[in-house]
C-alpha positions in Angstrom: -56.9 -25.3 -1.2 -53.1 -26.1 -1.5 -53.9 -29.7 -0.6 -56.4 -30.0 -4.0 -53.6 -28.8 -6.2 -52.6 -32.4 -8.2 -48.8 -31.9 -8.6 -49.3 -34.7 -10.7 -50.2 -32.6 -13.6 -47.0 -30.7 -13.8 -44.1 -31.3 -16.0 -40.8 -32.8 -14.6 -38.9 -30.2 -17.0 -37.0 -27.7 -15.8 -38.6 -24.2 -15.4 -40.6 -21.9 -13.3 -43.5 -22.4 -10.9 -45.4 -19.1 -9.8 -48.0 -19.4 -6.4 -50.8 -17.5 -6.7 -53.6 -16.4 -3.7 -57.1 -16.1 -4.2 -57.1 -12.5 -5.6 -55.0 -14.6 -8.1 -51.9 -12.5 -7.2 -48.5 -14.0 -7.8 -47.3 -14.3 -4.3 -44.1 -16.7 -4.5 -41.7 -17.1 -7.7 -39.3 -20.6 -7.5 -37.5 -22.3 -10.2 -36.5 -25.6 -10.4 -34.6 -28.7 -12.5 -37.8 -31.1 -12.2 -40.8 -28.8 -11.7 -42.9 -31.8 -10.1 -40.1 -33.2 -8.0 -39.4 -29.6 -6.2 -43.1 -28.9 -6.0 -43.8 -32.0 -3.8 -41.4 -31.0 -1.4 -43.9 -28.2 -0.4 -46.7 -30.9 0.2 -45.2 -32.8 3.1 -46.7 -32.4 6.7 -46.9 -29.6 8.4 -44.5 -30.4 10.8 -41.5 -31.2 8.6 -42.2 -27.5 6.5 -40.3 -24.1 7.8 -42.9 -21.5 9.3 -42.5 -19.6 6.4 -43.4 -22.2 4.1 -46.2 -23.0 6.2 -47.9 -19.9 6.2 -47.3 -19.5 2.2 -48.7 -22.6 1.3 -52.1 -21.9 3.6 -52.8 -18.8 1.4 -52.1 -20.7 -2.2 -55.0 -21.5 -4.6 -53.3 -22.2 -7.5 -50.1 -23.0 -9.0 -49.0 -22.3 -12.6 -45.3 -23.4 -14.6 -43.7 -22.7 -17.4 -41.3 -25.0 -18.8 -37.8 -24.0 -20.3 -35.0 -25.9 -22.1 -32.3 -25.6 -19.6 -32.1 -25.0 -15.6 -30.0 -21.6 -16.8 -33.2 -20.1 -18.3 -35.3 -21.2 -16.0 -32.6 -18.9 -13.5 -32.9 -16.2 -15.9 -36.8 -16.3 -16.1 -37.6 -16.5 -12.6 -35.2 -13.4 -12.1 -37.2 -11.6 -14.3 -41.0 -12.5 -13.0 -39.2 -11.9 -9.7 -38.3 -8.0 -10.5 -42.0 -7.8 -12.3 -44.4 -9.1 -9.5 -42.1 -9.0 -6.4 -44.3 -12.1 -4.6 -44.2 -11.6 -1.0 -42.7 -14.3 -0.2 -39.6 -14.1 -2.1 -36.3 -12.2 -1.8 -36.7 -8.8 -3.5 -33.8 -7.3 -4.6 -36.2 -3.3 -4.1 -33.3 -1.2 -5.0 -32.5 -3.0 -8.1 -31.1 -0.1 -9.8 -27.6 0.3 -11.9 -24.5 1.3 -9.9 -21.9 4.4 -11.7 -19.5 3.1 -13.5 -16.3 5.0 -15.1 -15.7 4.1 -18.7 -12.7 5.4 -20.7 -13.4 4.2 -24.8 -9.8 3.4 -25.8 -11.4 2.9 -29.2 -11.0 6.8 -29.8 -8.4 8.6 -30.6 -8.4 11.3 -28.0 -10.7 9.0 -25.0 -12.4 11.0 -22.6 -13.5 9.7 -19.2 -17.2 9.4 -18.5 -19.7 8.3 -16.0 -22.5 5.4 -17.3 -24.7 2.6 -15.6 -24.4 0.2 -18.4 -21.4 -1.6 -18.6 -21.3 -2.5 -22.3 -19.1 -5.6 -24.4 -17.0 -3.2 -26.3 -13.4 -2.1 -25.8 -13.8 0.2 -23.1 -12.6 -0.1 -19.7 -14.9 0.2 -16.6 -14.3 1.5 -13.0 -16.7 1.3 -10.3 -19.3 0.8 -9.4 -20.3 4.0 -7.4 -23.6 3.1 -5.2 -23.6 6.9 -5.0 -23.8 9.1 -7.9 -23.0 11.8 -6.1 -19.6 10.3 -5.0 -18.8 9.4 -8.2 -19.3 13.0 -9.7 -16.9 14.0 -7.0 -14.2 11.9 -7.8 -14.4 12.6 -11.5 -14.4 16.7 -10.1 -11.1 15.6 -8.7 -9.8 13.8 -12.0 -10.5 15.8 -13.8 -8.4 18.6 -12.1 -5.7 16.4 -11.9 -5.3 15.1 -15.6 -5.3 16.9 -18.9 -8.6 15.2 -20.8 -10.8 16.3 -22.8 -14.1 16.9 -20.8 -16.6 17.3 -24.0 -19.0 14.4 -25.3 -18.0 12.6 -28.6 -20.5 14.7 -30.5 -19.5 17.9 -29.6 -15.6 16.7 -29.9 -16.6 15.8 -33.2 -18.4 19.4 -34.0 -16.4 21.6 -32.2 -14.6 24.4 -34.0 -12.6 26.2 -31.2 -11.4 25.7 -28.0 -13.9 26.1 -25.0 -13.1 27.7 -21.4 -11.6 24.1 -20.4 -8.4 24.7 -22.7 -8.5 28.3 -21.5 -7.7 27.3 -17.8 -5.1 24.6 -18.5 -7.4 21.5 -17.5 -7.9 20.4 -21.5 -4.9 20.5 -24.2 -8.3 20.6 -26.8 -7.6 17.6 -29.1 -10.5 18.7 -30.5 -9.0 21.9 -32.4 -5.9 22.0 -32.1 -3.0 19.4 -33.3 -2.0 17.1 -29.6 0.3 14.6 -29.8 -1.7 11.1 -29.5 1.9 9.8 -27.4 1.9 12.7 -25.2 -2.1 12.3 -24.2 -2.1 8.2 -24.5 0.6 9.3 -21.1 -2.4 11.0 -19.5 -4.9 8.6 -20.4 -2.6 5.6 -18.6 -2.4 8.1 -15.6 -5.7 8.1 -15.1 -6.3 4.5 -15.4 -3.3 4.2 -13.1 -5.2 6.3 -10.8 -8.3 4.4 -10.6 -7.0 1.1 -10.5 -5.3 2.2 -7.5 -1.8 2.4 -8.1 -0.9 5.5 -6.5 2.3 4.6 -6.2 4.1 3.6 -9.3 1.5 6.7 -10.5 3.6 9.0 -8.2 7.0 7.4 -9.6 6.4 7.7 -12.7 5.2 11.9 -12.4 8.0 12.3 -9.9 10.3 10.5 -13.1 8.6 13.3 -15.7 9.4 16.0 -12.9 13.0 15.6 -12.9 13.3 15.3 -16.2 11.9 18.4 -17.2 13.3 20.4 -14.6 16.7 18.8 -16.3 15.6 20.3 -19.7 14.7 23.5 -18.0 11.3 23.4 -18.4 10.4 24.7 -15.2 7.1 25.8 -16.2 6.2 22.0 -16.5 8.0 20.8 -13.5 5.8 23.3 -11.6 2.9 21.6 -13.1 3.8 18.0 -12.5 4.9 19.0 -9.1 1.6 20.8 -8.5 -0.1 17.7 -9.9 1.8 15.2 -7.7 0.8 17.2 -4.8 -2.5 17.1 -5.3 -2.7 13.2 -6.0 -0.8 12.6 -2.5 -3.2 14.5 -0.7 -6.4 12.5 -2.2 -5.0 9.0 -1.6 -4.6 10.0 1.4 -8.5 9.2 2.0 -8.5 5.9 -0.5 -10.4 2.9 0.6 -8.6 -0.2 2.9 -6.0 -2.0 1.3 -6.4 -5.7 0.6 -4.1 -8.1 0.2 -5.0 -9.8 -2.7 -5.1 -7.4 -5.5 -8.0 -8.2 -7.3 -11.8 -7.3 -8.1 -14.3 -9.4 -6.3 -17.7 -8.8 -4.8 -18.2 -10.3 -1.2 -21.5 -11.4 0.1 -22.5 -11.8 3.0 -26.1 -13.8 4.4 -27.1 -13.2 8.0 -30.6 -13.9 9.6 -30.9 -11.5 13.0 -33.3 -10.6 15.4 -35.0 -8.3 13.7 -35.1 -9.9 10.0 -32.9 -11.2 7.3 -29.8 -8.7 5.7 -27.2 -8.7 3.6 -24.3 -6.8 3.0 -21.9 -6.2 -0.4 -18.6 -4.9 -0.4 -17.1 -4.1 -3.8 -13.1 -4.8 -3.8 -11.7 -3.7 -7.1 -8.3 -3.7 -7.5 -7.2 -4.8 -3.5 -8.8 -2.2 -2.6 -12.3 -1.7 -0.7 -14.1 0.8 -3.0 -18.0 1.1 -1.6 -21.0 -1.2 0.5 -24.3 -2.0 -0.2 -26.9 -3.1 1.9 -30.5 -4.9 1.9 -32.7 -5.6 4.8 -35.9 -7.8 4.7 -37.9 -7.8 7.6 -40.7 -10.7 7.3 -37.7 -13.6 5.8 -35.8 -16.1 7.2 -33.7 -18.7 5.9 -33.9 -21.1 8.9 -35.1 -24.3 6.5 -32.4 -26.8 4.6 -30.6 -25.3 1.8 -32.4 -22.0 2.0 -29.1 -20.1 2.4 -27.7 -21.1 -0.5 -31.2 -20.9 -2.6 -31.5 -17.3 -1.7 -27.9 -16.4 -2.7 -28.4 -17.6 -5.8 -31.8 -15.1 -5.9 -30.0 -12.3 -5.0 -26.7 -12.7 -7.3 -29.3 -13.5 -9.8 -31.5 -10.2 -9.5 -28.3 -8.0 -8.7 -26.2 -8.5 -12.0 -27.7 -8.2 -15.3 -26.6 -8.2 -18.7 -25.6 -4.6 -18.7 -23.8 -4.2 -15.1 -19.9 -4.9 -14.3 -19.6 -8.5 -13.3 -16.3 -8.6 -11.3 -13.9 -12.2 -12.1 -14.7 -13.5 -8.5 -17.8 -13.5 -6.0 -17.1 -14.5 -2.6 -20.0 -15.9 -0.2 -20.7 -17.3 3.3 -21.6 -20.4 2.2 -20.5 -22.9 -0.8 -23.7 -23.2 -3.5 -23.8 -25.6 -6.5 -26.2 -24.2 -8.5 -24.4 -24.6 -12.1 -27.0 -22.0 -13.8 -26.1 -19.4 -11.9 -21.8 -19.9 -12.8 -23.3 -19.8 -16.4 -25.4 -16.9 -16.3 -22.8 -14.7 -14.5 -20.1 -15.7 -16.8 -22.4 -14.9 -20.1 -22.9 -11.5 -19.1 -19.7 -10.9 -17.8 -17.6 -12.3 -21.2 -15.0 -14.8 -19.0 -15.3 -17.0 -16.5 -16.5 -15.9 -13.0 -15.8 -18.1 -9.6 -18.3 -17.9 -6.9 -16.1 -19.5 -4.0 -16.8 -19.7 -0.4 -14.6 -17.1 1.8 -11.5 -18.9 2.9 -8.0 -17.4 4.1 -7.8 -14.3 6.6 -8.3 -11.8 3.7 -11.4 -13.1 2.3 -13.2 -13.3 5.9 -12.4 -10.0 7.5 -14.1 -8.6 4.5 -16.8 -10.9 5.2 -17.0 -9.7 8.5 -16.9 -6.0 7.2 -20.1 -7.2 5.4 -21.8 -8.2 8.0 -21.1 -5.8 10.5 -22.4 -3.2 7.9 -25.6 -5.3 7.2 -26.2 -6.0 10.6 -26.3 -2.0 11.4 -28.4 -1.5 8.2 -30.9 -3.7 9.3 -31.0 -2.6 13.0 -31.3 1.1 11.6 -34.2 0.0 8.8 -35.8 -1.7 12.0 -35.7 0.7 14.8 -37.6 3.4 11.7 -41.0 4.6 12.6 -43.6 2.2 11.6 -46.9 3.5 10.3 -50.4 3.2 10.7 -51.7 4.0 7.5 -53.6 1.0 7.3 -55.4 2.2 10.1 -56.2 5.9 9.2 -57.3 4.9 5.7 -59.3 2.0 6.5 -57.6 -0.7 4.8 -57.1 -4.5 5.7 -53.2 -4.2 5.7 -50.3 -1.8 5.9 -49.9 -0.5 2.2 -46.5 -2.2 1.1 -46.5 -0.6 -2.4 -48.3 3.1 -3.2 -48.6 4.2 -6.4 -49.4 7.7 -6.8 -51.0 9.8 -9.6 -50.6 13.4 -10.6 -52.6 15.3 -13.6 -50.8 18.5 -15.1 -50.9 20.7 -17.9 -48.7 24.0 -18.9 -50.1 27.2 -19.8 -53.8 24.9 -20.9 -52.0 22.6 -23.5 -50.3 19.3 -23.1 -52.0 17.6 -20.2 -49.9 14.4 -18.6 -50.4 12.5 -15.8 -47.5 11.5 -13.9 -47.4 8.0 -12.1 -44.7 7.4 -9.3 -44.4 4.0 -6.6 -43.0 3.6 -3.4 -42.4 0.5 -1.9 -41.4 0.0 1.6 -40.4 3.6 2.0 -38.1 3.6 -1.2 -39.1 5.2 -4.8 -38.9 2.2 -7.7 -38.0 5.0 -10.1 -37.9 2.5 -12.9 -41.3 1.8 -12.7 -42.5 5.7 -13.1 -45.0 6.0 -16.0 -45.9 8.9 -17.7 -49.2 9.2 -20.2 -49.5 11.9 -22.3 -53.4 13.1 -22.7 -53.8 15.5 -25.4 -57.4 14.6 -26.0 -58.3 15.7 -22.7 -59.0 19.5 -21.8 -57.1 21.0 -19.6 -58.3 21.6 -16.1 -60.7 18.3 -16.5 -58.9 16.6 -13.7 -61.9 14.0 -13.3 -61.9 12.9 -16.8 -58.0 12.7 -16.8 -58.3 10.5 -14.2 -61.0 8.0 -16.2 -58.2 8.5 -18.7 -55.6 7.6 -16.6 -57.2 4.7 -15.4 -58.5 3.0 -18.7 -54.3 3.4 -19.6 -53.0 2.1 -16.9 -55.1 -1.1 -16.5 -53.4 -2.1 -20.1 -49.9 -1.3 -18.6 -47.3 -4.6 -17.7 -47.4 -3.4 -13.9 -49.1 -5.2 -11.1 -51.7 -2.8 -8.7 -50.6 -1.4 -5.8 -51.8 -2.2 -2.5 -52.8 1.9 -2.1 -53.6 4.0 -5.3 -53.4 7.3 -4.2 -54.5 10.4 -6.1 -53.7 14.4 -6.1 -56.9 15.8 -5.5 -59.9 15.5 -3.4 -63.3 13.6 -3.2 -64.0 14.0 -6.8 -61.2 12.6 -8.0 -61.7 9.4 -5.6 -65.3 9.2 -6.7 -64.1 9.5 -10.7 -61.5 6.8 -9.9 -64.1 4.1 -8.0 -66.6 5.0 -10.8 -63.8 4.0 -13.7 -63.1 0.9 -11.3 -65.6 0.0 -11.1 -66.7 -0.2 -15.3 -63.9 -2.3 -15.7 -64.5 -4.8 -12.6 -61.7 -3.7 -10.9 -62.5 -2.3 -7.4 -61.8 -4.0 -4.6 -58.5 -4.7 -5.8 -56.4 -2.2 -3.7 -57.2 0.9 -1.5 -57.6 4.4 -3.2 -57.0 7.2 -1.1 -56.4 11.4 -2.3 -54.5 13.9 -0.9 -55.0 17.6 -1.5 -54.1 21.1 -0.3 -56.0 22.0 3.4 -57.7 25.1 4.0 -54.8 26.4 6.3 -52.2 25.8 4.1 -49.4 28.5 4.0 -45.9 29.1 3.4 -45.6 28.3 7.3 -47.6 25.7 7.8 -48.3 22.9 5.4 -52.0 21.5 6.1 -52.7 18.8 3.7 -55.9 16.5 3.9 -56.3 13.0 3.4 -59.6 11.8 1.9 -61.2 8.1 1.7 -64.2 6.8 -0.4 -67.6 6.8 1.7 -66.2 9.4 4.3 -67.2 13.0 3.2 -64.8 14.8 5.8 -61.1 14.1 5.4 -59.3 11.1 8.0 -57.8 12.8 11.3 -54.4 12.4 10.1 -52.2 14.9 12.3 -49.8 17.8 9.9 -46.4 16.4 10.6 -47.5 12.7 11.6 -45.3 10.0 10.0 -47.9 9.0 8.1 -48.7 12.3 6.8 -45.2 13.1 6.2 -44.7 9.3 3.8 -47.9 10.9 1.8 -46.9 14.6 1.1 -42.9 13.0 0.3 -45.1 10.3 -2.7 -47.1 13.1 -3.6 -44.7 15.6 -3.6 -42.5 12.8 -6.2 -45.2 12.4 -8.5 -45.7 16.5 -8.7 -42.2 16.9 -9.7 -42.0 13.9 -11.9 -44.7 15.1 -14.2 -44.2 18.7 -14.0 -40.4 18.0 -15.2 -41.6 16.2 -18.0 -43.7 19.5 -19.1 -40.8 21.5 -18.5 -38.3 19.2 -20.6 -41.1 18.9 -23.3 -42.1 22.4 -23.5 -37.7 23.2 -23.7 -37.7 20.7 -26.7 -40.4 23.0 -27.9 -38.9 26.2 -27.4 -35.7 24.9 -29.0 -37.5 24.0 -32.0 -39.6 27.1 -32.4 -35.6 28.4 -32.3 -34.9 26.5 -35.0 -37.9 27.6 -37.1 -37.4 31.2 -37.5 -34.5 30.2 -39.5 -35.6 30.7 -43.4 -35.7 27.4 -45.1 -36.1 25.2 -41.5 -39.8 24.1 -41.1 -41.6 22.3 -38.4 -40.8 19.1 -39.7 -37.0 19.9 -40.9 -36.2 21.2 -37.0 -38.0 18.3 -35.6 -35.3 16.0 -37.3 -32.6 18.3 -36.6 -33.5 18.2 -32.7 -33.9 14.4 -33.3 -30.4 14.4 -34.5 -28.4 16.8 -32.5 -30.3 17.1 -29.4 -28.2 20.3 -29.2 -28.6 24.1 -30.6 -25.3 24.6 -30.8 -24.6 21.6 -32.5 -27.2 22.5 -34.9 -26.0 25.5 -35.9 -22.3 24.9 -35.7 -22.7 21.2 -38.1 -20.8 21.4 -41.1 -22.7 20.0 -44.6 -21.4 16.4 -44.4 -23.0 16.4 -40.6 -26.4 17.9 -41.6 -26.4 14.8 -44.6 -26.4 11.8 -41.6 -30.0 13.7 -40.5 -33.2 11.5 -41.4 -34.5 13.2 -44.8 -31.3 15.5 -45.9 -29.7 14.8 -49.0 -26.7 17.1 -50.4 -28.7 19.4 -51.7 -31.1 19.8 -48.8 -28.2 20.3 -46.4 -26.1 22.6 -48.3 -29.4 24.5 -48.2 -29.6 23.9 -44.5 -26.2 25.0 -43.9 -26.6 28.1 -46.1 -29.5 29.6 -44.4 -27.7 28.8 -40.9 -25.0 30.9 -41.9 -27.0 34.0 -43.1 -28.9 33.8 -40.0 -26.1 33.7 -37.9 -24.1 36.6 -40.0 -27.6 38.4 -38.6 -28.2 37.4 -35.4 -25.2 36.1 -33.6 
């Protein structure tokens, strides 16, 4: 079918070209300066094309474009139908996520240190990134034992009246309340950016400075503390990252095809010194044709940054690529000029190596995990790449929800979760919930899995083929249901696995791999909607709070909770705080904040 396609008929503008099968799937993403030129290099003999390419072009039908003004948005376009379909034959980027950052807001008076994904043009300064959340909560445990900031959120610095239990134990002088000196906390606030920058050492020299000098004075009392502090810094650089010689922040790539698939690694350098790894590992790609190495770095850097994540001043690769969109793209979102240069001087390559060594174990590890038969137990043509899986809920018979959550290759894509919110349905009516669900979600932006899998039993499949099939979409992916076995117990967990046309469940073993991936998708989706209950039934709660107060209605504490997001906040916001709320004048918030205050002289 390939061969009929007349490249002929396609522009020779820059843009996009996207390769479609004969379910009319988008199976292959490219972009290119001459959309006709590159697309003619994919019609040449069969002998001169990669394997890869081979085996793509056998399952094309069609082939559509869209044109764009300049090569740098046809980069930025194919990056984003990239991250939408993720075509099987391109390099997706499945943990696309955002990486902690630190940012300290020098723009306030009294800045406090916090932890954010979005690295935003403004006058803060970011740290990071952290690939793990969890590492980067520990580090600010440590700061903020170590330095004397505030720990509170701008709104409740703002709103604050006394000190809290931080000031109480000597880790907050309370800027909030009480009169600091902006000189003496600017001093912390350069300590800590001392600190995670890295320079421990004039750090140290300038504490062990502001030691001696108030042990001069006879402050003791602060000598102990700067002495204590100094301590405690000593000890935690004493587990800080590998020094590099060149004291700078740069991301280093690294591109290496091995036996079992193709892997990259990512080692984040910020400040000279090695800060944290990232890997990815594809198992069906290969980049053994002309050019293919550089083509699919400029994928990946392309997919990994974004307008909203810390672009470092320098990139360091394997190879040398010339792709002037991709300068221009990284350079926009980072505000200045970033170099992408090939790794060149001792430095640059043993972190090159360090990238590859760590890839190269990733992908070994990612290879040598147990591979599943699900395709097998469930009766479908291929192993299930992506599963999508759908929960229905309600709490206490009122707001039913039904939670959707997708895995792909093994790993949750928690920015695609969905929830829909299904008041018209009564709760307990799981099969029309499910009709519901389905008439929603076939007007949603997302592709169809390749396994739709439901909480329930043989009803709920039937309900879902039936729905399907009204809106001529079965066939399209497998459908599969999980529910609760007979033998279930707190010791044993039996689950079943049902199929359409198979009244008894698949002999799928308790504890089996495959069973195991199922219960863990299933298990996602049943927390992911039932936390959504919980939050929306707090917000409730919080409101109903709010409305015992005389003068508060259902409508005034909805745009109070809008507001604040906060009791506390609510009921400690002064008149000129309670104006800035959608729908208060003066006279409605000096209203407000009299009834707040009788109710509190009652019941606080």
């Amino acid at each position: 079918m390939a061969n009929q396609i007349n490249r002929l008929s396609f522009p020779q503008n820059p843009g996009v070209y996207m390769m479609k099968d004969d379910r009319n799937r988008i199976i292959y993403v490219g972009k290119a300066k001459n959309i006709r030129k590159r697309l003619g290099s994919y019609f040449r003999p069969d002998t001169v094309l990669s394997p890869k390419t081979r085996v793509m072009m056998s399952r094309v039908k069609q082939i559509e474009s869209i044109s764009t003004l300049s090569e740098k948005e046809a980069l930025l376009l194919e990056s984003s139908l990239i991250k939408k379909h993720r075509p099987k034959y391109n390099i997706v980027l499945r943990d696309d996520k955002q990486y902690v950052l630190f940012r300290l807001d020098k723009s306030q008076d009294y800045p406090a240190l916090e932890l954010t994904r979005k690295a935003i043009k403004d006058s803060s300064i970011y740290f990071g990134p952290f690939t793990s959340g969890a590492a980067a909560r520990q580090t600010l445990k440590v700061i903020n034992k170590l330095f004397l900031l505030r720990k509170c959120g701008h709104r409740k610095f703002k709103n604050r009246v006394r000190p809290c239990l931080q000031f109480f134990i000597k880790r907050c002088p309370a800027p909030c309340c009480l009169d600091v000196e902006r000189e003496e906390y600017n001093a912390q606030v350069r300590q800590v950016e001392l600190f995670l920058l890295g320079k421990s050492n004039e750090l140290l020299g300038r504490l062990k400075k502001e030691m001696v000098k108030a042990s001069e004075g006879l402050e003791y009392e602060k000598a102990a503390i700067v002495r204590d502090q100094i301590r405690s810094i000593e000890e935690t650089i004493k587990t800080q990252s590998v020094d590099v010689p060149a004291g700078q922040d740069m991301d280093v790539f690294d591109l290496n095809q091995s036996e079992h698939g193709l892997c990259t690694g990512i080692i984040f350098v910020r400040q000279g010194k090695v800060l944290d790894n990232k890997n990815f590992f594809w198992p069906d790609h290969d980049i053994s044709g002309p050019g293919e190495a550089q083509k699919t770095l400029v994928s990946i850097l392309s997919q990994f940054y974004g307008p909203d994540k810390y672009v470092p001043e320098k990139i360091v690769l394997p190879v040398r690529i010339h792709d002037e969109s991709i300068f221009q793209v990284l350079s926009e979102y980072r505000g200045a000029k970033v170099k992408i240069v090939r790794a060149r001087g001792e430095s640059m390559k043993s972190l090159l190596r360090m990238a590859r060594q760590n890839s190269l174990n990733f992908s070994s590890r990612s290879a040598m995990a147990p591979q599943l038969n699900l395709a097998g137990f469930l009766h479908l043509k291929k192993e299930p790449v992506r599963i999508e899986c759908v929960d229905v809920s309600h709490q206490s018979g009122q707001n039913t929800r039904a939670g959707s959550v997708i895995f792909e290759q093994g790993q949750p894509l928690k920015h695609l979760y969905r929830l829909y919110s299904l008041p018209e349905i009564q709760p307990g009516d799981d099969y029309q919930a499910m009709r519901r669900f389905i008439s929603r979600r076939k007007n949603s932006d997302l592709d169809w899995p390749d396994l739709l899998l439901l909480d329930g039993g043989l009803g709920q499949i039937n309900t879902v083929l039936k729905t399907l099939d009204e809106f001529a979409l079965n066939g399209l992916f497998g459908v599969a249901a999980i529910s609760k076995g007979p033998t279930r117990s707190k010791s044993q967990l039996h689950d079943q696995v049902y199929i359409p046309g198979r009244k008894n469940p698949v002999s799928m073993k308790p504890g089996s791999p495959e069973m195991l991936y199922l219960q863990k998708i299933r298990d996602e989706a049943h927390r992911f909607v039932i936390h959504s209950l919980r939050r929306a039934a707090g917000k409730t709660m919080r409101q109903g709070n709010l409305e015992s107060i005389p003068g508060i209605g259902t409508k005034r504490a909805r745009a109070l909770w809008e507001h604040f997001r906060d009791l506390d906040l609510i009921l400690n916001a002064g008149i000129d705080e309670l104006t800035k709320v959608a729908g208060f004048g003066p006279k409605t918030a000096l209203k407000i904040a009299r009834s707040i205050k009788d109710w509190k002289s009652q019941n606080i």
